[in-house]
Backbone as JSON, one array per atom type, in Angstrom:
{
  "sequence": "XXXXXXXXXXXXXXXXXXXXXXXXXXXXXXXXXXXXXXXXXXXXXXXXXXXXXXXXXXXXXXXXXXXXXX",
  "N": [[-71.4, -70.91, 117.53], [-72.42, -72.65, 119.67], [-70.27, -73.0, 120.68], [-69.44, -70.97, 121.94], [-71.34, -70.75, 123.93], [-70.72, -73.52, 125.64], [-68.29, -72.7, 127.09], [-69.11, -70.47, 127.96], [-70.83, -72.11, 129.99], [-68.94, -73.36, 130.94], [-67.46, -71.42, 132.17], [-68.79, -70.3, 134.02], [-69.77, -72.47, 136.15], [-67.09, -72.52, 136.74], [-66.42, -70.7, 138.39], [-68.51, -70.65, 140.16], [-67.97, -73.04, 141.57], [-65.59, -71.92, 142.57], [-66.71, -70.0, 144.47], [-67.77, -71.5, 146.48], [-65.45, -72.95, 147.28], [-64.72, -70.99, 148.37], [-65.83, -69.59, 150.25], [-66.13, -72.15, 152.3], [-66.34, -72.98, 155.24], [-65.03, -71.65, 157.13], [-63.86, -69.71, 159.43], [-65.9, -66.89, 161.23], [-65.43, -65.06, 162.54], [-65.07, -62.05, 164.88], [-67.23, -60.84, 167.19], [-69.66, -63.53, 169.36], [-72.74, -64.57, 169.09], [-75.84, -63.06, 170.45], [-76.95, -64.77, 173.59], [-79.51, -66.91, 172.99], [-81.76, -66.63, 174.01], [-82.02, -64.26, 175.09], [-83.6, -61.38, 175.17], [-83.89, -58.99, 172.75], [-84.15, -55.18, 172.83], [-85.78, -52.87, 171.27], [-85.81, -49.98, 170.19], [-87.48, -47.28, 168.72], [-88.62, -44.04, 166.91], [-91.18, -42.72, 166.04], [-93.39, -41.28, 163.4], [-94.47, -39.33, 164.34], [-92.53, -38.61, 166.01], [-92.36, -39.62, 168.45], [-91.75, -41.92, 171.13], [-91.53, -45.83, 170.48], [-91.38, -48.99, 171.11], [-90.63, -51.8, 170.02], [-91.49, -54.04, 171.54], [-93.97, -53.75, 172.25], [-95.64, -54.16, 170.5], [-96.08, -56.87, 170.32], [-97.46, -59.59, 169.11], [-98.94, -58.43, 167.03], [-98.83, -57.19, 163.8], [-96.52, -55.93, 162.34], [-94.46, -53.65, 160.52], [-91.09, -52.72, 159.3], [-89.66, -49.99, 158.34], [-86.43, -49.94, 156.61], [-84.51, -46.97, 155.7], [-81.59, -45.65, 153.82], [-79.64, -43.07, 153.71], [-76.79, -42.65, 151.81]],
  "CA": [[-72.31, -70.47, 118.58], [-72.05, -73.78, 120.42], [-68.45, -73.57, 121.14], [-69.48, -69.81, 123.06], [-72.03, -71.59, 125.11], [-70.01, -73.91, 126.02], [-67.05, -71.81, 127.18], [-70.02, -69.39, 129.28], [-70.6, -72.6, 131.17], [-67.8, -73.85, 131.71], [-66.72, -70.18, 133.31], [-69.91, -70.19, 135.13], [-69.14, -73.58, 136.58], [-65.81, -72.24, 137.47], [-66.78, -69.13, 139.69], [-69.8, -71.06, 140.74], [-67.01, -73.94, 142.13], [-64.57, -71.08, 143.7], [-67.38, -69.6, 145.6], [-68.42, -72.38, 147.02], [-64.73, -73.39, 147.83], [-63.53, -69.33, 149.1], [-66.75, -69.99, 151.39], [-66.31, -73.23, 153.24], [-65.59, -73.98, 156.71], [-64.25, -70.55, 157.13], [-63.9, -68.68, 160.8], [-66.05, -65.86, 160.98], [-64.35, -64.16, 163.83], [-65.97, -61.32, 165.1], [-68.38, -61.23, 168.36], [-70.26, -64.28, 169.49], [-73.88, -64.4, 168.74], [-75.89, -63.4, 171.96], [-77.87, -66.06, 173.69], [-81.43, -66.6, 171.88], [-82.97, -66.25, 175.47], [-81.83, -62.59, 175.59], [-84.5, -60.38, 174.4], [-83.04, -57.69, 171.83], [-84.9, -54.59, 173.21], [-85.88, -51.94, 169.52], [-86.74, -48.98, 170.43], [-87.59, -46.51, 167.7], [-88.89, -42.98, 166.97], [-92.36, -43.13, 164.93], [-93.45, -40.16, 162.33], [-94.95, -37.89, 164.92], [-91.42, -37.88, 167.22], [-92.82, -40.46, 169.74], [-91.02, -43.05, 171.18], [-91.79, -46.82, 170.01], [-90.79, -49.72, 171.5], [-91.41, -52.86, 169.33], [-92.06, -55.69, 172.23], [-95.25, -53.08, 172.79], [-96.25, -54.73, 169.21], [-95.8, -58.38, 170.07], [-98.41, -60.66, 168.64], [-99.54, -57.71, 165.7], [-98.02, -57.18, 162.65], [-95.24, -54.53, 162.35], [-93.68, -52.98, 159.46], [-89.98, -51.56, 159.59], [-88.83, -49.5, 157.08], [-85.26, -49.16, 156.81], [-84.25, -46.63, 154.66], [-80.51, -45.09, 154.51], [-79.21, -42.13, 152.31], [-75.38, -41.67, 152.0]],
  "C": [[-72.33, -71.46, 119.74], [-71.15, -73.51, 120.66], [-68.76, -72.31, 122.35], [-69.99, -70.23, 124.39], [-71.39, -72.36, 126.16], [-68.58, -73.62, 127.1], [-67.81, -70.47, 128.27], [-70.44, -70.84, 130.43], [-69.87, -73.04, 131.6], [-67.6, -72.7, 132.69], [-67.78, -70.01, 134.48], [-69.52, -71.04, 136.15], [-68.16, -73.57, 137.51], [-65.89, -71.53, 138.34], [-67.86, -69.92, 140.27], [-68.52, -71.96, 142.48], [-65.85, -73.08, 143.21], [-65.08, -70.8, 144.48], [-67.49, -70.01, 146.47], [-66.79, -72.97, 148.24], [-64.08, -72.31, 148.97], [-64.96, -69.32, 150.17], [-67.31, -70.9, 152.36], [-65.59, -73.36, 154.09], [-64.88, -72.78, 156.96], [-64.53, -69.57, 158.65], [-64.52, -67.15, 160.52], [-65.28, -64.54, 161.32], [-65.78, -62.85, 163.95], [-66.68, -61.76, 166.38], [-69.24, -62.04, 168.6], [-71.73, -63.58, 169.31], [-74.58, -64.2, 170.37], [-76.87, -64.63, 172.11], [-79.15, -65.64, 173.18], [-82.26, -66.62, 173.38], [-83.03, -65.27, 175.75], [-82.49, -62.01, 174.93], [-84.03, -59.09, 174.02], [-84.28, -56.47, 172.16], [-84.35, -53.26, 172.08], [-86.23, -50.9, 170.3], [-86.52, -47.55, 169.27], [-88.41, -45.12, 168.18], [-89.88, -42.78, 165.76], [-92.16, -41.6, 164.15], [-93.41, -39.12, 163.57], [-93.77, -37.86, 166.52], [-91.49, -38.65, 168.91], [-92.18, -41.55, 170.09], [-91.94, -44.28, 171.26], [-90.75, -47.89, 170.57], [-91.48, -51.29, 171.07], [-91.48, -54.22, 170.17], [-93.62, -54.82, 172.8], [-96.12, -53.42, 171.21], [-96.42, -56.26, 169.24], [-97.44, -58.85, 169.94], [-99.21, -59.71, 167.42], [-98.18, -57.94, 164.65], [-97.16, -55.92, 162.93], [-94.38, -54.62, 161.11], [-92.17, -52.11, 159.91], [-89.47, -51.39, 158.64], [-87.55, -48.89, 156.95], [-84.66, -48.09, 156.11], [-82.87, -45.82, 154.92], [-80.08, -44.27, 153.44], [-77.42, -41.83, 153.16], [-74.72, -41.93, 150.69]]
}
Protein backbone atom coordinates (compact mmCIF):
# COMPACT_ATOMS: atom_id res chain seq x y z
CA UNK A 1 0.00 0.00 0.00
CA UNK A 2 2.99 2.24 0.65
CA UNK A 3 4.78 1.46 -2.46
CA UNK A 4 1.14 2.80 -4.41
CA UNK A 5 1.33 5.99 -2.52
CA UNK A 6 4.42 6.51 -3.26
CA UNK A 7 4.29 5.97 -7.03
CA UNK A 8 0.72 8.49 -6.94
CA UNK A 9 3.18 11.09 -5.74
CA UNK A 10 5.77 10.75 -7.45
CA UNK A 11 3.33 10.99 -10.79
CA UNK A 12 1.68 13.88 -9.20
CA UNK A 13 5.00 15.59 -8.72
CA UNK A 14 5.71 14.81 -12.26
CA UNK A 15 2.66 16.53 -14.07
CA UNK A 16 2.68 19.05 -11.31
CA UNK A 17 6.66 19.82 -12.57
CA UNK A 18 5.64 19.68 -16.51
CA UNK A 19 2.95 22.17 -15.98
CA UNK A 20 4.77 24.43 -14.44
CA UNK A 21 7.65 23.93 -17.04
CA UNK A 22 4.93 23.76 -20.53
CA UNK A 23 3.84 27.20 -18.80
CA UNK A 24 6.87 29.37 -18.32
CA UNK A 25 8.01 32.36 -20.01
CA UNK A 26 5.86 31.50 -22.90
CA UNK A 27 4.62 34.27 -25.71
CA UNK A 28 1.10 34.68 -25.59
CA UNK A 29 0.69 36.22 -28.97
CA UNK A 30 -2.52 37.39 -29.73
CA UNK A 31 -3.78 41.23 -29.40
CA UNK A 32 -2.18 43.62 -26.97
CA UNK A 33 -4.07 44.37 -23.88
CA UNK A 34 -5.88 47.84 -24.29
CA UNK A 35 -4.64 50.71 -22.24
CA UNK A 36 -6.18 50.58 -18.52
CA UNK A 37 -7.16 54.32 -19.12
CA UNK A 38 -9.62 53.23 -21.85
CA UNK A 39 -12.97 52.73 -20.44
CA UNK A 40 -14.54 49.30 -21.75
CA UNK A 41 -18.09 50.61 -22.51
CA UNK A 42 -20.99 47.13 -21.48
CA UNK A 43 -23.92 47.66 -22.71
CA UNK A 44 -26.55 45.02 -22.11
CA UNK A 45 -30.25 44.13 -22.59
CA UNK A 46 -32.07 43.68 -19.02
CA UNK A 47 -35.26 41.14 -18.55
CA UNK A 48 -37.88 43.58 -19.70
CA UNK A 49 -35.90 44.27 -23.35
CA UNK A 50 -34.39 47.62 -22.13
CA UNK A 51 -31.18 48.75 -22.81
CA UNK A 52 -28.48 48.79 -19.84
CA UNK A 53 -25.44 50.34 -19.79
CA UNK A 54 -23.22 49.29 -16.81
CA UNK A 55 -21.08 52.74 -16.18
CA UNK A 56 -24.97 53.93 -15.35
CA UNK A 57 -24.26 51.45 -12.21
CA UNK A 58 -20.92 52.82 -11.10
CA UNK A 59 -20.46 53.01 -7.38
CA UNK A 60 -23.66 50.20 -6.72
CA UNK A 61 -23.41 46.76 -6.78
CA UNK A 62 -24.14 44.86 -10.04
CA UNK A 63 -24.71 41.33 -10.72
CA UNK A 64 -23.90 39.72 -14.25
CA UNK A 65 -25.11 36.60 -15.03
CA UNK A 66 -23.48 34.89 -17.75
CA UNK A 67 -25.14 32.04 -18.83
CA UNK A 68 -24.42 30.13 -22.32
CA UNK A 69 -26.28 27.04 -23.81
CA UNK A 70 -24.62 25.18 -26.76
Amino acid sequence: MQRTSVRTLAAAAFLAAAVVVACGDQDPGGEPAPDAGTPVVVELVDQAQLDAVLAAQKGRAALLNFWAMW
